[in-house]
mmCIF file of the N, C-alpha and C atoms, coordinates in Angstrom:
data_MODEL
# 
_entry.id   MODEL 
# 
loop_
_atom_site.group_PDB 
_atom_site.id 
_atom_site.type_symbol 
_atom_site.label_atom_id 
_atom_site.label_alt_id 
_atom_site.label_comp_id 
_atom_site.label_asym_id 
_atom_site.label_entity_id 
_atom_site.label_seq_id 
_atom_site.pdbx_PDB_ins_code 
_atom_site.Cartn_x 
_atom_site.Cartn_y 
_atom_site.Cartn_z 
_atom_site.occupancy 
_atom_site.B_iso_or_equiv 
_atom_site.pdbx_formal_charge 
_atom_site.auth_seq_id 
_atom_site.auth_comp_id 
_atom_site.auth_asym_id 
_atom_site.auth_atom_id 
_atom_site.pdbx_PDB_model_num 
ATOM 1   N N  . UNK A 1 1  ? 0.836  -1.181 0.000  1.00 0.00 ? 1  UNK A N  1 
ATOM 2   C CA . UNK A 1 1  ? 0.000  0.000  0.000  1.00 0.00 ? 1  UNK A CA 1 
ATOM 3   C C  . UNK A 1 1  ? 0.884  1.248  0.000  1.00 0.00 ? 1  UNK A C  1 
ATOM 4   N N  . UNK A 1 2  ? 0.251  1.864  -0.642 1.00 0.00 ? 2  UNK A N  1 
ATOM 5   C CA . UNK A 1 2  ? 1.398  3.374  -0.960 1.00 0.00 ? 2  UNK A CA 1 
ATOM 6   C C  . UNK A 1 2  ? 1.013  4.072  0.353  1.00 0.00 ? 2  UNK A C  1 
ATOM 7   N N  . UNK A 1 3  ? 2.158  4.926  0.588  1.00 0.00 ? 3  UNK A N  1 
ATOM 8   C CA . UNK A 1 3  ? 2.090  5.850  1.567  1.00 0.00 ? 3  UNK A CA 1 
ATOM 9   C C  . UNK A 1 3  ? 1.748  7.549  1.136  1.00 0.00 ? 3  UNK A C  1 
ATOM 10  N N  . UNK A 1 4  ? 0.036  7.943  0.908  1.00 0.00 ? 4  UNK A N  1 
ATOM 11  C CA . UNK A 1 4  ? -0.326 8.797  0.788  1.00 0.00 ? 4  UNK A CA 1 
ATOM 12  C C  . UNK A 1 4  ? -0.012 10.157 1.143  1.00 0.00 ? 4  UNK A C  1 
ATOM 13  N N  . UNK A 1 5  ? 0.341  10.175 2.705  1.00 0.00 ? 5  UNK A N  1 
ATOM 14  C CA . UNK A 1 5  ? 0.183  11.476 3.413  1.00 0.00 ? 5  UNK A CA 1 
ATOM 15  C C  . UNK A 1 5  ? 1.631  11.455 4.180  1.00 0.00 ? 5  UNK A C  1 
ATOM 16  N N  . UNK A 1 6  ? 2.495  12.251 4.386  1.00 0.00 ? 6  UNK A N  1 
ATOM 17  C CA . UNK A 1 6  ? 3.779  12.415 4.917  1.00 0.00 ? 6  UNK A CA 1 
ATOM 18  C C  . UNK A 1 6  ? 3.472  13.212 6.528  1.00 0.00 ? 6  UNK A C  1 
ATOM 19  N N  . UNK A 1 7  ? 3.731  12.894 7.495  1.00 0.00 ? 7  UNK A N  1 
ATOM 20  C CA . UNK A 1 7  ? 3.854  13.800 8.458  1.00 0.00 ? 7  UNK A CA 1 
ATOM 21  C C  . UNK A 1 7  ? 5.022  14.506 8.701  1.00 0.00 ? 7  UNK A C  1 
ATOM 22  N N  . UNK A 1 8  ? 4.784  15.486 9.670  1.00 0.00 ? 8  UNK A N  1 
ATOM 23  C CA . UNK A 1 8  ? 5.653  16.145 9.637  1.00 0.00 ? 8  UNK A CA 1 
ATOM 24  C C  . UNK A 1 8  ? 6.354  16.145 10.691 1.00 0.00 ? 8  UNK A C  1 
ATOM 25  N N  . UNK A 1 9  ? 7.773  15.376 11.752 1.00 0.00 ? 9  UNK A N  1 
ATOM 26  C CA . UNK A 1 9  ? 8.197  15.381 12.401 1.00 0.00 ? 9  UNK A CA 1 
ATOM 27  C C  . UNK A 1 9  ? 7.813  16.422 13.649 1.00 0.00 ? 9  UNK A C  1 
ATOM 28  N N  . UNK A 1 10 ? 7.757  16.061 14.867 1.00 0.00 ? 10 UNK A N  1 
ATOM 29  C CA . UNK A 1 10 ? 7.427  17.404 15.778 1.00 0.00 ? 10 UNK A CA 1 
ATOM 30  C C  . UNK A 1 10 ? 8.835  17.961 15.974 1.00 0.00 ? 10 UNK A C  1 
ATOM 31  N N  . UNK A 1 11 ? 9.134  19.226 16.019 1.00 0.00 ? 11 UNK A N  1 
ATOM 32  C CA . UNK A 1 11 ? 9.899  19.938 16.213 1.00 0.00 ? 11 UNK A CA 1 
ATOM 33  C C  . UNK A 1 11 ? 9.863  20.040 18.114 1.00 0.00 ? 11 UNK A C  1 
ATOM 34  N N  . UNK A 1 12 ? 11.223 19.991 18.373 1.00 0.00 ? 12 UNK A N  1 
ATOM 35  C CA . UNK A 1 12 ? 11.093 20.263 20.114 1.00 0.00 ? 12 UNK A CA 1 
ATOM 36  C C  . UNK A 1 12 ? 11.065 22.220 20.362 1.00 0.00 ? 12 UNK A C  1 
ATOM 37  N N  . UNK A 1 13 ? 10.656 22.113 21.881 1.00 0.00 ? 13 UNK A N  1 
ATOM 38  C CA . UNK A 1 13 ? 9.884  23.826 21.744 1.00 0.00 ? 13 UNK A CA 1 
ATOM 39  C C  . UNK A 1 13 ? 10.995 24.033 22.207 1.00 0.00 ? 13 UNK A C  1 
ATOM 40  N N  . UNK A 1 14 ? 11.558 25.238 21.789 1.00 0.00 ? 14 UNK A N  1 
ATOM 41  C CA . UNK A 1 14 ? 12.577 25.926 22.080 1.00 0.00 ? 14 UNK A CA 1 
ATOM 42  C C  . UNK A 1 14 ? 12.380 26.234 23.683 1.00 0.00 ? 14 UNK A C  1 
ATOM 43  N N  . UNK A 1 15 ? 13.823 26.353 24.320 1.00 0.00 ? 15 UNK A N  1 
ATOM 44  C CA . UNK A 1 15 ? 14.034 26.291 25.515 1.00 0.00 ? 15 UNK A CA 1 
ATOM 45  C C  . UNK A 1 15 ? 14.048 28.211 25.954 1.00 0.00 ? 15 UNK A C  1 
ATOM 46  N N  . UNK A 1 16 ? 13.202 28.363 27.038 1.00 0.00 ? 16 UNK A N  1 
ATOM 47  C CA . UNK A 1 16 ? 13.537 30.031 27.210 1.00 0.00 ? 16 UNK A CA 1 
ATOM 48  C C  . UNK A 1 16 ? 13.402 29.987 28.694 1.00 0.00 ? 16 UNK A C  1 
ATOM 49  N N  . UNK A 1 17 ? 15.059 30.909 28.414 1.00 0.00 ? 17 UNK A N  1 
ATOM 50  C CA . UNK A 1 17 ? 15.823 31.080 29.596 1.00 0.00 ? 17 UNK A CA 1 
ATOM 51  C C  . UNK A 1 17 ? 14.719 31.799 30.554 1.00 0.00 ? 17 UNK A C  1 
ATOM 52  N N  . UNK A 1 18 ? 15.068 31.704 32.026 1.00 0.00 ? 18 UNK A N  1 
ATOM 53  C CA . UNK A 1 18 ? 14.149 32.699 32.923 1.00 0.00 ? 18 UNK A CA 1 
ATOM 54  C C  . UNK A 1 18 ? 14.180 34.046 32.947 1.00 0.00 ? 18 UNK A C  1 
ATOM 55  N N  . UNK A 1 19 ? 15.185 34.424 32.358 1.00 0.00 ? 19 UNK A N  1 
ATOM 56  C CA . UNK A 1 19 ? 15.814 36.144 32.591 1.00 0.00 ? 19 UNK A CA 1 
ATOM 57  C C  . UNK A 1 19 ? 15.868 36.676 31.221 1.00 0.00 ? 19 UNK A C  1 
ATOM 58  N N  . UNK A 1 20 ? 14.982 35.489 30.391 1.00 0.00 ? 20 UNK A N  1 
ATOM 59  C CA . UNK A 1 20 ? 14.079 36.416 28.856 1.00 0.00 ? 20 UNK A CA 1 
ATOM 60  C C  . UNK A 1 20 ? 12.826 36.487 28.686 1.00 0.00 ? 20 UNK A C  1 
ATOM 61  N N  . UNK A 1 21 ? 12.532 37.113 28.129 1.00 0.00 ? 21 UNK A N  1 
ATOM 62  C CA . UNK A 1 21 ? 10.929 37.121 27.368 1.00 0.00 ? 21 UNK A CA 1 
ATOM 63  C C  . UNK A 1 21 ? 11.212 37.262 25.946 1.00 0.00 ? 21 UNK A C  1 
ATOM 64  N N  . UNK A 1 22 ? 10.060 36.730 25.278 1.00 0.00 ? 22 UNK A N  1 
ATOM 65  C CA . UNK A 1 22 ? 9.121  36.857 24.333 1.00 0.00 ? 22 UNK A CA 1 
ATOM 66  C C  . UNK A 1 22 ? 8.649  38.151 23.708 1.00 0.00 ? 22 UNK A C  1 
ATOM 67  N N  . UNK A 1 23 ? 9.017  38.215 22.782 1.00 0.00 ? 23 UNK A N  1 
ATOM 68  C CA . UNK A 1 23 ? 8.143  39.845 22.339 1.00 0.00 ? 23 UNK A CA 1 
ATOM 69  C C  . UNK A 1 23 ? 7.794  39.817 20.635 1.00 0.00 ? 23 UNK A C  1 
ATOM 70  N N  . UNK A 1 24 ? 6.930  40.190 20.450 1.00 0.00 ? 24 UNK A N  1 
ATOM 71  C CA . UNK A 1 24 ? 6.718  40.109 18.654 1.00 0.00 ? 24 UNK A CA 1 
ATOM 72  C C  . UNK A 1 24 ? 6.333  41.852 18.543 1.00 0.00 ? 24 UNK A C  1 
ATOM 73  N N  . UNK A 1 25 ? 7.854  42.193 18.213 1.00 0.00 ? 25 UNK A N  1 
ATOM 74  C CA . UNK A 1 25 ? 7.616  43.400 17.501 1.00 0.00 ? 25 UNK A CA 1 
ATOM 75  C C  . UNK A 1 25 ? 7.261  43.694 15.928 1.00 0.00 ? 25 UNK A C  1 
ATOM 76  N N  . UNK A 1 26 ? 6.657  45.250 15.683 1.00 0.00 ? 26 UNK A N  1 
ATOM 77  C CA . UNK A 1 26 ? 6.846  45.467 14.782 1.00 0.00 ? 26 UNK A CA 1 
ATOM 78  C C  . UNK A 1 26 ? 7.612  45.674 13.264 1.00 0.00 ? 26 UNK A C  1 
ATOM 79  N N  . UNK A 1 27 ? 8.037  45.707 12.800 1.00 0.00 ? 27 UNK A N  1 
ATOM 80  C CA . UNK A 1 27 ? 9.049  45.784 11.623 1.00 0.00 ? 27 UNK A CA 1 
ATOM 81  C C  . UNK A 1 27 ? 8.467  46.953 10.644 1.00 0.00 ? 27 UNK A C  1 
ATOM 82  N N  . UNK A 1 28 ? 9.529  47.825 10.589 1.00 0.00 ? 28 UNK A N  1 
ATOM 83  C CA . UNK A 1 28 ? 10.608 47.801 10.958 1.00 0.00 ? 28 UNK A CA 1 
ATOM 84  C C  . UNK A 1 28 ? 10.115 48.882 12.684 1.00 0.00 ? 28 UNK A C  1 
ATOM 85  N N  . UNK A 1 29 ? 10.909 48.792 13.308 1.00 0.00 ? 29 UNK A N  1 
ATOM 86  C CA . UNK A 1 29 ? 10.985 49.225 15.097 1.00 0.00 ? 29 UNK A CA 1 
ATOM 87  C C  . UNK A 1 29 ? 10.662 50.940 14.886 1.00 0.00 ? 29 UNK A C  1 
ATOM 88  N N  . UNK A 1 30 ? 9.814  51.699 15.351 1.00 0.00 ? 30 UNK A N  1 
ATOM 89  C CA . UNK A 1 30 ? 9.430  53.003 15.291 1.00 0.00 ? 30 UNK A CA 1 
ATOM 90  C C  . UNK A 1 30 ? 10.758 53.070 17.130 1.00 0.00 ? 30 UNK A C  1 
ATOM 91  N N  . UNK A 1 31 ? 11.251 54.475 17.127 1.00 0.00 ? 31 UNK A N  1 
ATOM 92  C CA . UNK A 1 31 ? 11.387 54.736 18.318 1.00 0.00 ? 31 UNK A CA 1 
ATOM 93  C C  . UNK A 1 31 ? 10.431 55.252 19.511 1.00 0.00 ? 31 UNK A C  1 
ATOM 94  N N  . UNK A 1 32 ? 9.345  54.943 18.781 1.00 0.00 ? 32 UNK A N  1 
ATOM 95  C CA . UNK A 1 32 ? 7.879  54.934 20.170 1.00 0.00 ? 32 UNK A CA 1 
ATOM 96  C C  . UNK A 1 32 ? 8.034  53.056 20.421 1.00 0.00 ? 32 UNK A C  1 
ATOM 97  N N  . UNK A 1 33 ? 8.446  52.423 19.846 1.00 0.00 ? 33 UNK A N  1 
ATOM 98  C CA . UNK A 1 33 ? 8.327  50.835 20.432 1.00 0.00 ? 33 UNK A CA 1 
ATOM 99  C C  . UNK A 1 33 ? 9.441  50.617 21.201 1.00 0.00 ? 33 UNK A C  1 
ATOM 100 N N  . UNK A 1 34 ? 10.573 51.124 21.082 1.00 0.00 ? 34 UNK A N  1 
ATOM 101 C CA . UNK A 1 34 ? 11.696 51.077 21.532 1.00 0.00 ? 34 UNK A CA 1 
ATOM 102 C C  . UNK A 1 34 ? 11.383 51.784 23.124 1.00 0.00 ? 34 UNK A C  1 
ATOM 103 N N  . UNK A 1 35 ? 11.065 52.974 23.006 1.00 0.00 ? 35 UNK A N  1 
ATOM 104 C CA . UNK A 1 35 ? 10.335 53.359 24.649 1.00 0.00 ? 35 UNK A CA 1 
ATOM 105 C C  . UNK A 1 35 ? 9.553  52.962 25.071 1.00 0.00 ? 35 UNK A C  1 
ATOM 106 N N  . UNK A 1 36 ? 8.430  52.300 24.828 1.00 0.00 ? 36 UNK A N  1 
ATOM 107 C CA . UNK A 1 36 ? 7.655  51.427 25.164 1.00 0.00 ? 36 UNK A CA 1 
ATOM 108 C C  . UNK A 1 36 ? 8.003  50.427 25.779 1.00 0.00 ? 36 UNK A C  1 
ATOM 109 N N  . UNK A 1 37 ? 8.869  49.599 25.010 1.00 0.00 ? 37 UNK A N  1 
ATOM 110 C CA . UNK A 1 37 ? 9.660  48.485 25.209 1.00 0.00 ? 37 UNK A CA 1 
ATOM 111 C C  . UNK A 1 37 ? 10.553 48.516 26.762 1.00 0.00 ? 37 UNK A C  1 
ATOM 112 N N  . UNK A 1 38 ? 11.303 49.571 26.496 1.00 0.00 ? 38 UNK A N  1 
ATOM 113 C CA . UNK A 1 38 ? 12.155 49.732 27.884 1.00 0.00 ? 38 UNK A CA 1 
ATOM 114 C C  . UNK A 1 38 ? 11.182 50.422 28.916 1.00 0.00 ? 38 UNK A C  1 
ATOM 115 N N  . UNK A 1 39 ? 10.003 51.266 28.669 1.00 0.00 ? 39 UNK A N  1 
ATOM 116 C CA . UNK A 1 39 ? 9.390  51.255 30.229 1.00 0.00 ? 39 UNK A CA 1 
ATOM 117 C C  . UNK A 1 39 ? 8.720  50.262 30.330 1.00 0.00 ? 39 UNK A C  1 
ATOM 118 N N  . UNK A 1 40 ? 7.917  49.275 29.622 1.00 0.00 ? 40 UNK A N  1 
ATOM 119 C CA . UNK A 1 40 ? 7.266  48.045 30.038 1.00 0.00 ? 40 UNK A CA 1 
ATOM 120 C C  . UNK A 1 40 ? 8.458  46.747 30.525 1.00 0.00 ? 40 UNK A C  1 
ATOM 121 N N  . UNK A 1 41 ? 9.487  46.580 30.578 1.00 0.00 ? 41 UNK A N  1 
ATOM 122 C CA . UNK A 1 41 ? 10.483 45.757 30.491 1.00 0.00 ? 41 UNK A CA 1 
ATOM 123 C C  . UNK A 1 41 ? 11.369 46.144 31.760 1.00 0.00 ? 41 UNK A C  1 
ATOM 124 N N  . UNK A 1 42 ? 11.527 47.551 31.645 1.00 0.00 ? 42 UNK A N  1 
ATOM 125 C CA . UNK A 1 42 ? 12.728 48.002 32.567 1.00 0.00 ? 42 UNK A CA 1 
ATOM 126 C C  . UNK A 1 42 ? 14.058 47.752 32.086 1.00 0.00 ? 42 UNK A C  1 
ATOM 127 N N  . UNK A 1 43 ? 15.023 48.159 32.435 1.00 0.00 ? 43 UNK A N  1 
ATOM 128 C CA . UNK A 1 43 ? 15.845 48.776 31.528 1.00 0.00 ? 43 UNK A CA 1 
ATOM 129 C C  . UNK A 1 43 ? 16.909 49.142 33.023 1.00 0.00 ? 43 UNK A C  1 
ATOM 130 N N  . UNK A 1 44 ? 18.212 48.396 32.602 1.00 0.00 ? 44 UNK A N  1 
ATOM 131 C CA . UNK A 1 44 ? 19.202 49.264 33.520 1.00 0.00 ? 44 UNK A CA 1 
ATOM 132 C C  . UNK A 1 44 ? 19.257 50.048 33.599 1.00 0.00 ? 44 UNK A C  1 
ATOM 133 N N  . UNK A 1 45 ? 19.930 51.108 34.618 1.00 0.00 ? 45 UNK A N  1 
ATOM 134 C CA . UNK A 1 45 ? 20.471 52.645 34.411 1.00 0.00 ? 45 UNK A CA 1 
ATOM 135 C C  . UNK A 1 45 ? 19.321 53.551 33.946 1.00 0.00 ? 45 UNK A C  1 
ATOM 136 N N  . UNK A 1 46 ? 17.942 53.062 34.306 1.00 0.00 ? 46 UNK A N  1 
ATOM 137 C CA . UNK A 1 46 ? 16.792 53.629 33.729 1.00 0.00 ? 46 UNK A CA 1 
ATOM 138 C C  . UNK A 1 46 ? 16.857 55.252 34.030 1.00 0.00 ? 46 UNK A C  1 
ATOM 139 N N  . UNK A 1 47 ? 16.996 55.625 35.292 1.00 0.00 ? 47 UNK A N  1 
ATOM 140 C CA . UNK A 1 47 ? 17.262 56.590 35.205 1.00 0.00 ? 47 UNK A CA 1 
ATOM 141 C C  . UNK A 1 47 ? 18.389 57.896 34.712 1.00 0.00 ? 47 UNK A C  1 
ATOM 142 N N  . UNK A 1 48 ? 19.327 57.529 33.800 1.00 0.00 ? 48 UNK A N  1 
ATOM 143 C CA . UNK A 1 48 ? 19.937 57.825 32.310 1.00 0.00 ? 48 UNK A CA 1 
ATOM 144 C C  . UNK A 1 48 ? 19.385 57.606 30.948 1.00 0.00 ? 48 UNK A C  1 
ATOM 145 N N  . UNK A 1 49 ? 18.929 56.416 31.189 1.00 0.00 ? 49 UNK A N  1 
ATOM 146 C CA . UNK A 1 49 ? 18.327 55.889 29.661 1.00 0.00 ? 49 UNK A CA 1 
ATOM 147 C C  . UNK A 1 49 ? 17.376 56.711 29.232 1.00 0.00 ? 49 UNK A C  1 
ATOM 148 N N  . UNK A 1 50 ? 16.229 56.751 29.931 1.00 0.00 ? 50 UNK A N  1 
ATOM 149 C CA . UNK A 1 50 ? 15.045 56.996 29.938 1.00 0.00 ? 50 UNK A CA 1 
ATOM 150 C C  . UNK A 1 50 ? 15.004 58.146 29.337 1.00 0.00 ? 50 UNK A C  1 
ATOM 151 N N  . UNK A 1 51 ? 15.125 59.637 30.345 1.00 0.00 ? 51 UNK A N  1 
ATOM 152 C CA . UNK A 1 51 ? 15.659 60.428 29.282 1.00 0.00 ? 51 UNK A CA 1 
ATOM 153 C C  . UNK A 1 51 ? 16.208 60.742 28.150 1.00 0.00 ? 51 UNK A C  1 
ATOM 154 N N  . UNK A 1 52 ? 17.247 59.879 28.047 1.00 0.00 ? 52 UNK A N  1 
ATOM 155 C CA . UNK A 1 52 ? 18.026 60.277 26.665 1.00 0.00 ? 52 UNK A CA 1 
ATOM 156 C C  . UNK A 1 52 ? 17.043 59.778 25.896 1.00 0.00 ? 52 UNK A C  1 
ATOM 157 N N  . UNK A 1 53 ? 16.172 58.369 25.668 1.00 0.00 ? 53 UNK A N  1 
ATOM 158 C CA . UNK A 1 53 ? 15.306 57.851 24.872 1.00 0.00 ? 53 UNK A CA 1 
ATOM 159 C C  . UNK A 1 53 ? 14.433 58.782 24.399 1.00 0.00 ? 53 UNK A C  1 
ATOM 160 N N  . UNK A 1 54 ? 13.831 59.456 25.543 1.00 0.00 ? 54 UNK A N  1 
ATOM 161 C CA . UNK A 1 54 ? 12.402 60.549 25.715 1.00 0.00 ? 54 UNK A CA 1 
ATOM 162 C C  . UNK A 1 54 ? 13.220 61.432 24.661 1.00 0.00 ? 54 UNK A C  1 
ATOM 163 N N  . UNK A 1 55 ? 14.201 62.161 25.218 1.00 0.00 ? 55 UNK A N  1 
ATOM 164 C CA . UNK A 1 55 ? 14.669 63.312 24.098 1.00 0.00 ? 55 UNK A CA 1 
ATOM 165 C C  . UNK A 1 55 ? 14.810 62.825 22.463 1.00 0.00 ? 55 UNK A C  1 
ATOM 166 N N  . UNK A 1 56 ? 15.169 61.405 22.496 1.00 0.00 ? 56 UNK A N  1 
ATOM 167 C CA . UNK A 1 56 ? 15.622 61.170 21.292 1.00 0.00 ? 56 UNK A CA 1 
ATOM 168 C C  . UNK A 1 56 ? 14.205 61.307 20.354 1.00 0.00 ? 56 UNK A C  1 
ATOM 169 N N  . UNK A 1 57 ? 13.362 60.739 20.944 1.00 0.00 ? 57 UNK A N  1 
ATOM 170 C CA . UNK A 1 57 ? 12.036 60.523 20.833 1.00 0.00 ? 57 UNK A CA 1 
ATOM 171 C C  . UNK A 1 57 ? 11.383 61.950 20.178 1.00 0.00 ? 57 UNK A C  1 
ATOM 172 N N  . UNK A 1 58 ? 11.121 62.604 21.057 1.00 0.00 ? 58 UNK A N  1 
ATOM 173 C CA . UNK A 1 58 ? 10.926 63.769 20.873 1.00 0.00 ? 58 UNK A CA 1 
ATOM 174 C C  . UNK A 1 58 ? 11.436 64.472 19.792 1.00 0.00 ? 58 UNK A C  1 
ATOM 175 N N  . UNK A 1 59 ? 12.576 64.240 19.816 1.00 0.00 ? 59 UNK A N  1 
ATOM 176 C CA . UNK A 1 59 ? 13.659 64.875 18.139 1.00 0.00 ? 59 UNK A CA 1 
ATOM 177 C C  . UNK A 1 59 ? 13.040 64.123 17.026 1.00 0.00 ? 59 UNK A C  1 
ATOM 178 N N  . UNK A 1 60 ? 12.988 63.119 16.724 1.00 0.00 ? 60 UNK A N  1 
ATOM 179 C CA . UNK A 1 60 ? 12.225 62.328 15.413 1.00 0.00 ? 60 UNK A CA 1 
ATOM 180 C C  . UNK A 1 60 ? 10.780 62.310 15.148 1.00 0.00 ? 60 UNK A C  1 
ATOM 181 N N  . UNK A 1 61 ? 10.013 62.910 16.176 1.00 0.00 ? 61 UNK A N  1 
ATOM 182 C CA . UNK A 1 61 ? 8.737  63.209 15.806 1.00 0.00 ? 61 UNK A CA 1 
ATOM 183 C C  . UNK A 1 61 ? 8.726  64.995 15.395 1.00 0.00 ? 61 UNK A C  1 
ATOM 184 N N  . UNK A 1 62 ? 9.361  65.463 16.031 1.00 0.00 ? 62 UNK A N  1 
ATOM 185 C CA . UNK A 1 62 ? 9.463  67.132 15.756 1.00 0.00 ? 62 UNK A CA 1 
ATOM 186 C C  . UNK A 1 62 ? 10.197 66.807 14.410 1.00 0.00 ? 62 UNK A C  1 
ATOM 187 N N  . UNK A 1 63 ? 10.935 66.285 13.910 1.00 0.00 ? 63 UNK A N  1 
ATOM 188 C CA . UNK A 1 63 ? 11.718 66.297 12.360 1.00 0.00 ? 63 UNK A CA 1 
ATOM 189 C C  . UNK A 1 63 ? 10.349 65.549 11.520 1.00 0.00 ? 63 UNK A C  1 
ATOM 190 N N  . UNK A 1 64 ? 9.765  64.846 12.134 1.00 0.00 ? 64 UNK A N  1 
ATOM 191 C CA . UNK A 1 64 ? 9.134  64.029 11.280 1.00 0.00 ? 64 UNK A CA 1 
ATOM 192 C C  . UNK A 1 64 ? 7.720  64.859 11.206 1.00 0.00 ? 64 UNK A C  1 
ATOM 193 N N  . UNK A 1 65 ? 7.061  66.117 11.759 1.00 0.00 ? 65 UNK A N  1 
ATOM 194 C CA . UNK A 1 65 ? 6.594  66.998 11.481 1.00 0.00 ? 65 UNK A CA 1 
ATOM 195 C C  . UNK A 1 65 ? 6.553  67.745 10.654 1.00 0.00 ? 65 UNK A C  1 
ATOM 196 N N  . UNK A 1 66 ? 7.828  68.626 10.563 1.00 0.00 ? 66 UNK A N  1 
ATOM 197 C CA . UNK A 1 66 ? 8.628  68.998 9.834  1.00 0.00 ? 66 UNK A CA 1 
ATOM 198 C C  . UNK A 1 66 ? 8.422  68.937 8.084  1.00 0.00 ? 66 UNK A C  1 
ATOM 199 N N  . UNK A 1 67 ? 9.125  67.435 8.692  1.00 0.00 ? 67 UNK A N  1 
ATOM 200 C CA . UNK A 1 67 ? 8.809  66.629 6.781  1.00 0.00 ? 67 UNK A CA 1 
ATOM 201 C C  . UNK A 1 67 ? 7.470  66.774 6.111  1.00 0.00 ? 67 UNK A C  1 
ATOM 202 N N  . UNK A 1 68 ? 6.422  66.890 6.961  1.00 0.00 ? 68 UNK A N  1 
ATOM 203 C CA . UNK A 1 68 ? 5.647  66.293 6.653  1.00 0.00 ? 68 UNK A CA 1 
ATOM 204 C C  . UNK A 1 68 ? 4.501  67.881 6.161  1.00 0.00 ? 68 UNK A C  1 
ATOM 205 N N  . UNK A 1 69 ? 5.407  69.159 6.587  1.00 0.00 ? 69 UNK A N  1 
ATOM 206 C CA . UNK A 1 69 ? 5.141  70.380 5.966  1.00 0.00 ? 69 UNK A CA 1 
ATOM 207 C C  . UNK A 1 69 ? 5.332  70.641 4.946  1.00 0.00 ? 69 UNK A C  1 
# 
């Protein structure tokens, strides 16, 4: 008897470490996901980061205004 139908081997589930997560970002990454990302997540040195992010933030939407005059 012929063998009709092929299965498909199970693949084993990838192993995830305790000190990662999971995330399904967008493509390509806006720098509003990127701040998002680090205040929902936390983020070393947050209080350096954070700011500089916010400012950076702030600069690419004011340019991207701009452009859009």
């Amino acid at each position: 008897m012929e063998k009709i139908l092929e299965f498909k081997k199970k693949r084993p589930k990838r192993e995830i470490k305790e000190d990662s997560f999971v995330a399904r970002l967008p493509y390509p990454i806006s720098i509003h996901t990127l701040v998002d990302l680090a205040e929902r997540m936390g983020i070393e040195h947050e209080h350096i980061v954070m700011p500089a992010l916010k400012f950076i933030e702030r600069t690419v939407v004011k340019e991207e205004k701009e452009k859009q005059k």
